[in-house]
VEXTORPA-719154 format. One record per residue: residue number from 1; residue in three letters; x, y, z negated of N, C-alpha, C in turn. Coordinates in nm, 4 decimals. Layout:
(NUM "ALA" (X Y Z) (X Y Z) (X Y Z)) ...
END
This chain:
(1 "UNK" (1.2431 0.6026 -0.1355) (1.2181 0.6156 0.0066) (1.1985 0.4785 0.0713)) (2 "UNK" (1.2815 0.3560 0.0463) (1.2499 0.2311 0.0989) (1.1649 0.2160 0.0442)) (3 "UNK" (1.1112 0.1953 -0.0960) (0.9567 0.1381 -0.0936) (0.8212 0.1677 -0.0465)) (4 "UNK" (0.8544 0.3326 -0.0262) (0.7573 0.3977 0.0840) (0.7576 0.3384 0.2488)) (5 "UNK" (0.8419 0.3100 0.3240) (0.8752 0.3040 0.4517) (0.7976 0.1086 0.4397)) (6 "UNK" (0.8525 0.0279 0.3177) (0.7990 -0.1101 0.2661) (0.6611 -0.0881 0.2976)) (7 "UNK" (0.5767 -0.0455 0.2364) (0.4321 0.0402 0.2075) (0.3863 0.0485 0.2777)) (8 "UNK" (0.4234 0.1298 0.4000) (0.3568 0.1633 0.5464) (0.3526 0.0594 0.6228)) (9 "UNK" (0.5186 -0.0128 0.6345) (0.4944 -0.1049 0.7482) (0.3878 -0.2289 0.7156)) (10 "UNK" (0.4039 -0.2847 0.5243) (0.2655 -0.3510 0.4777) (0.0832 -0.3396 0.5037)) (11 "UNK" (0.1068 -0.2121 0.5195) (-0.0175 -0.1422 0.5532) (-0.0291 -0.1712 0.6594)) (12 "UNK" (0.0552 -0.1001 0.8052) (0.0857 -0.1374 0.9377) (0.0051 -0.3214 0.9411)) (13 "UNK" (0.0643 -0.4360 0.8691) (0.0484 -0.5187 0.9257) (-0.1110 -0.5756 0.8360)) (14 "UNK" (-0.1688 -0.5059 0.7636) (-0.3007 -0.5555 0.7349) (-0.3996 -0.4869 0.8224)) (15 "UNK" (-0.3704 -0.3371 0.8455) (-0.4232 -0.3213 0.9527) (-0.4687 -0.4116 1.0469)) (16 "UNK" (-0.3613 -0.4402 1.0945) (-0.3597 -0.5212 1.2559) (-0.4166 -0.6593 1.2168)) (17 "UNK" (-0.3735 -0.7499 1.0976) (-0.4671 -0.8884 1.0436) (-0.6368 -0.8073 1.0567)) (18 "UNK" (-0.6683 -0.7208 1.0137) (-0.8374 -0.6797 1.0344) (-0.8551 -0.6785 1.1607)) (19 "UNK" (-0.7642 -0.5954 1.2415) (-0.8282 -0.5527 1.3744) (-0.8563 -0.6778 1.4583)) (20 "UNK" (-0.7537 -0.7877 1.4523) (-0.7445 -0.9163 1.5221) (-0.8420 -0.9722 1.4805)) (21 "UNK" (-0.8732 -1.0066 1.3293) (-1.0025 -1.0483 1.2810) (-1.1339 -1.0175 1.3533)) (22 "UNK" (-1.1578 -0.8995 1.4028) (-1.2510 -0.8484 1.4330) (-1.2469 -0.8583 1.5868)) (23 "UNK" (-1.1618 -0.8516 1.6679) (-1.1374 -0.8687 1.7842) (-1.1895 -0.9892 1.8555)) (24 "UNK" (-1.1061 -1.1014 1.8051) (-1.1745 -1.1829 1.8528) (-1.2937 -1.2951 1.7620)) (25 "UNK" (-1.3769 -1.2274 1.6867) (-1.4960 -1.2569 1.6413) (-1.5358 -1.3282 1.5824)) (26 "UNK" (-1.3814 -1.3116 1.4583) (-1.3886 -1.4287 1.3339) (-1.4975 -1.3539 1.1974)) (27 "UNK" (-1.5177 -1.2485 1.2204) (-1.5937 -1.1458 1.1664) (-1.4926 -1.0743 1.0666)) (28 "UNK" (-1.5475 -1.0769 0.9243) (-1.4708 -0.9862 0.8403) (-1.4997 -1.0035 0.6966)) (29 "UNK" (-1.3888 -1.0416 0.6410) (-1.3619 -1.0800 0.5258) (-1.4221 -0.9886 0.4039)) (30 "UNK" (-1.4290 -1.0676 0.3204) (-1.5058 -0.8898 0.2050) (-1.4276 -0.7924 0.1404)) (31 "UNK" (-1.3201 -0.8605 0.1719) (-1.1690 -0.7581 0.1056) (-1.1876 -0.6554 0.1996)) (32 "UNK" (-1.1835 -0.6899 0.3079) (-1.1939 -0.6238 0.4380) (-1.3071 -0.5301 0.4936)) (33 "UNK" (-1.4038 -0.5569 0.4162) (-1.5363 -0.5069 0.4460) (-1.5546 -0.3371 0.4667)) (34 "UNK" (-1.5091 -0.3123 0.3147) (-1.5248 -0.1656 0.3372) (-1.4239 -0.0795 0.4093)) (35 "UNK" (-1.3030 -0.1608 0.4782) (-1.2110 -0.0903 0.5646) (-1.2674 -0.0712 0.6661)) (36 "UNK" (-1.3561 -0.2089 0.7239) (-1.4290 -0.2024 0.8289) (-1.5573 -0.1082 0.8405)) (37 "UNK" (-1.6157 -0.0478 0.7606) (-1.7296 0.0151 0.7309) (-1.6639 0.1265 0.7714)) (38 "UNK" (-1.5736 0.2180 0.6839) (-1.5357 0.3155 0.7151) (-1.4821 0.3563 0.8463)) (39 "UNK" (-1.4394 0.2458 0.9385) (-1.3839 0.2406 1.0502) (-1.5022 0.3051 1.1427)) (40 "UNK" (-1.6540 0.2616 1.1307) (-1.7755 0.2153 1.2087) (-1.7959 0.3511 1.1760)) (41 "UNK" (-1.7995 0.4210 1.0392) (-1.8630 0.5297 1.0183) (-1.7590 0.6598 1.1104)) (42 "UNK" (-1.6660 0.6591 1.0677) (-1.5944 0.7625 1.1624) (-1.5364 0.7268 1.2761)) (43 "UNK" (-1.5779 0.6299 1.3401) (-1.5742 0.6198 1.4945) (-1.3994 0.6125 1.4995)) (44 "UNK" (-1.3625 0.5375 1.3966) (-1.1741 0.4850 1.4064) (-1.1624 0.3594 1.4195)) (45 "UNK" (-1.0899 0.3728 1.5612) (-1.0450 0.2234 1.6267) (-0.9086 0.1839 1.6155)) 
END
C-alpha cells in the first residue's frame, strides 16, 4: 500500500514538472513528448 500511495504522489509531481514546462514556454522534453501529445489529443489539461 505505501509503495502505491509513493507511485501516485511520484506521478503527481512529474505531472506538474510537464505542465510548468509547458506553461511557461520552455517547450517539451522528448521523455515528455508523448504525455504531451496525448494530453492535445483528448483535450486533458
Amino acid at each position: 500500500m505505501k509503495k502505491i500511495i509513493i507511485y501516485i504522489i511520484g506521478l503527481n509531481f512529474l505531472a506538474l514538472g510537464i505542465v510548468l514546462n509547458i506553461s511557461t514556454g520552455l517547450g517539451v522534453a522528448a521523455l515528455s513528448s508523448s504525455i504531451y501529445t496525448t494530453s492535445q489529443i483528448f483535450h486533458i489539461s
